[in-house]
C-alpha positions as a printed Julia matrix, in Angstrom:
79×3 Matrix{Float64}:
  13.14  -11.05   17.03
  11.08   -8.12   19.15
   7.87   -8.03   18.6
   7.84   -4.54   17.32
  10.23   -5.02   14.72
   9.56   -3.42   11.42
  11.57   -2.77    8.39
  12.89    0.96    8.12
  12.37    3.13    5.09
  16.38    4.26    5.29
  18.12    1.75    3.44
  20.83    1.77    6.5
  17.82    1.66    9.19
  18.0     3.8    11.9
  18.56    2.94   15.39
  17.68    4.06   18.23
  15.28    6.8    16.71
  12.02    5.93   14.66
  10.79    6.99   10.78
   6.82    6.18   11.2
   4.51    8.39   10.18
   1.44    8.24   12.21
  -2.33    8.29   10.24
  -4.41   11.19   10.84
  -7.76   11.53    9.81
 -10.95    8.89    8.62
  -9.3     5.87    7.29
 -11.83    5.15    5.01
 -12.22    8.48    3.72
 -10.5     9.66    0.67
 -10.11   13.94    0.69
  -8.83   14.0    -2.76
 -11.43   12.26   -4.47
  -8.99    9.64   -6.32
 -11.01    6.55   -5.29
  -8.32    4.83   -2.65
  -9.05    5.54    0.99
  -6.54    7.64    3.24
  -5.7     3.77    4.78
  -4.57    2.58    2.0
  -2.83    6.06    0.51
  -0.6     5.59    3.82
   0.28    2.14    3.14
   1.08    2.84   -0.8
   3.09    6.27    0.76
   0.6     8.57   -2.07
  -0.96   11.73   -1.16
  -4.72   11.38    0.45
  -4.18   15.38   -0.56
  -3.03   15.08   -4.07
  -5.82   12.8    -6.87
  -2.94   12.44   -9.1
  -0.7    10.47   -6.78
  -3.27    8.12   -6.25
  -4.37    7.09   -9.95
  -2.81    4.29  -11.63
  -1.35    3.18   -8.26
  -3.18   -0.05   -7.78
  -4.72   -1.98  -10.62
  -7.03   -4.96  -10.21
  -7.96   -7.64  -12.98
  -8.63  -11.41  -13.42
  -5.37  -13.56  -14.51
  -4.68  -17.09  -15.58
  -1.91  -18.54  -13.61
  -0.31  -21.84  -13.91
  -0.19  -24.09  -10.37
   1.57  -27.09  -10.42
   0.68  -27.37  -14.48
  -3.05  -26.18  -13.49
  -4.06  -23.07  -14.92
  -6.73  -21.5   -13.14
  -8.21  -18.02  -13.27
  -7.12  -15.72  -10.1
  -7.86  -12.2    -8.88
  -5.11  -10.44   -9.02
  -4.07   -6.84   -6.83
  -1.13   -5.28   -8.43
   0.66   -2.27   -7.13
């Protein structure tokens, strides 16, 4: 596999042309206040522009979760 393979965002792909959007900007800063840096708004595809596309987006929280009939408490991203 090349080494600068990467999945597309068409569902088809699209060869021989490219679909990545390049980050502009602070990565750590966050222009519309909403609490997630402009890194991680690009990663998620939300608007570093917009506070309401960011909210709600990622939650964080403290789960048990069974392991080979262990349950153990985990920290747990969801987005």
């Amino acid at each position: 596999m090349p080494g600068n393979w990467r999945s597309s965002t068409l569902v088809d792909g699209n060869p021989g042309t490219t679909d990545s959007v390049a980050l502009a900007g602070d990565p750590l800063g966050d222009d519309d206040g909403d609490v997630l840096v402009k890194l991680l708004e690009h990663v998620l595809g939300t608007s570093d522009d917009n506070a309401s596309e960011g909210g709600g987006v990622i939650s964080v929280g403290v789960e048990t979760i069974p392991v080979n009939d262990v349950a153990n408490d985990y920290f747990v991203i969801s987005f």
